[in-house]
C-alpha positions as CSV (number, residue, x, y, z in Angstrom):
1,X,0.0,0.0,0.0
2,X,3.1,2.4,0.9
3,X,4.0,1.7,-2.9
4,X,0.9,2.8,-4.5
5,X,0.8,6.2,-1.9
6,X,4.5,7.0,-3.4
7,X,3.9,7.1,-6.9
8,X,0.4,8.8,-6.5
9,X,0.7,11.9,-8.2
10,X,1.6,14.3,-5.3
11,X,4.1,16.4,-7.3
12,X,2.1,16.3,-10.3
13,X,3.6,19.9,-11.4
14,X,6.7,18.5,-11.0
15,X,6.2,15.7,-13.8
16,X,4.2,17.6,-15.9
17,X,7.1,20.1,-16.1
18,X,9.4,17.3,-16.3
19,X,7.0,15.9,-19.0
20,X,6.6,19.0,-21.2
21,X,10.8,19.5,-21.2
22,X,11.5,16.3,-22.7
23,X,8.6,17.0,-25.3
24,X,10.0,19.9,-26.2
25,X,13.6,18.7,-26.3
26,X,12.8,15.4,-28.8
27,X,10.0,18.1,-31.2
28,X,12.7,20.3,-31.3
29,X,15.3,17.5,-32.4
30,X,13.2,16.4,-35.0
31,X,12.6,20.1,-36.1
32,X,16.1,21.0,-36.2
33,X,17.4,17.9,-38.0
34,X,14.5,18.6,-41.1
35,X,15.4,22.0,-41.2
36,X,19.2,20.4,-41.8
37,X,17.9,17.8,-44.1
38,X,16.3,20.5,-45.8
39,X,19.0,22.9,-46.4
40,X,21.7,20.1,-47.4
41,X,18.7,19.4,-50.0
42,X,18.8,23.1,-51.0
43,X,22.4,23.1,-51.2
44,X,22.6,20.5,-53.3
45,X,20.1,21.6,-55.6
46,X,21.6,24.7,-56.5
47,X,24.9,22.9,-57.0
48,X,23.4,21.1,-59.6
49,X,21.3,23.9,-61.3
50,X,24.4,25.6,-61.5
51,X,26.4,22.6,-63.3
52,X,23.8,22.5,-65.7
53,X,23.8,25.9,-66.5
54,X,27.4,26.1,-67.0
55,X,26.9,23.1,-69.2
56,X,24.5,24.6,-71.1
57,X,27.1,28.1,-71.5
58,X,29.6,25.7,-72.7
59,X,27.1,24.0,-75.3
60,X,26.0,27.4,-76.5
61,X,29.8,28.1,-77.1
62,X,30.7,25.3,-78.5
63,X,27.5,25.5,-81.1
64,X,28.7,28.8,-81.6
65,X,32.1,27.6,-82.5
66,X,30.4,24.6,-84.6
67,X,28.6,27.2,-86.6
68,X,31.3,28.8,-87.8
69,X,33.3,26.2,-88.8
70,X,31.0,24.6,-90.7
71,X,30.1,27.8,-92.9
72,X,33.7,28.2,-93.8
73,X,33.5,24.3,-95.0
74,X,30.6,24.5,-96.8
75,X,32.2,27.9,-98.2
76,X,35.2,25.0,-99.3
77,X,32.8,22.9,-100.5
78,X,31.1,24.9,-102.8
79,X,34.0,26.1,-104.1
80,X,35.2,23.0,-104.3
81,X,31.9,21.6,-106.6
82,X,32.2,25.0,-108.8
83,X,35.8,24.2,-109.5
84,X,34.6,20.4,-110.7
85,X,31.3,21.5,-112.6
């Protein structure tokens, strides 16, 4: 009977305060490890918009460069089939 008197809730502020800390403490865990998850996500993301666009500056120049070549060999070719016609 002594037992059941000592765990009756005579303190009850006391565990509820206890209680509502360790809530607290494990929401806020969670909370703060998304908001990490999140960010490293954000981070990452941007890393690879930014590849891609720098791949697609490089593609740009490199059609660029393409475009011209080609025009000066069809120029040669052209001359080319006048020469043999």
């Amino acid at each position: 009977m002594k037992l059941k008197k000592r765990f009756q809730f005579k303190n009850w502020k006391k565990y509820l305060f206890e209680f509502l800390s360790i809530f607290l403490a494990v929401t806020l865990a969670f909370l703060l490890d998304r908001w990490n998850d999140d960010r490293k996500d954000g981070i990452a993301e941007n890393k690879i918009l930014e590849e891609i666009y720098n791949g697609l500056e490089r593609d740009s120049l490199d059609i660029a460069n393409d475009e011209q070549y080609f025009k000066i060999a069809f120029r040669g070719i052209n001359y080319f089939n006048e020469i043999i016609d």
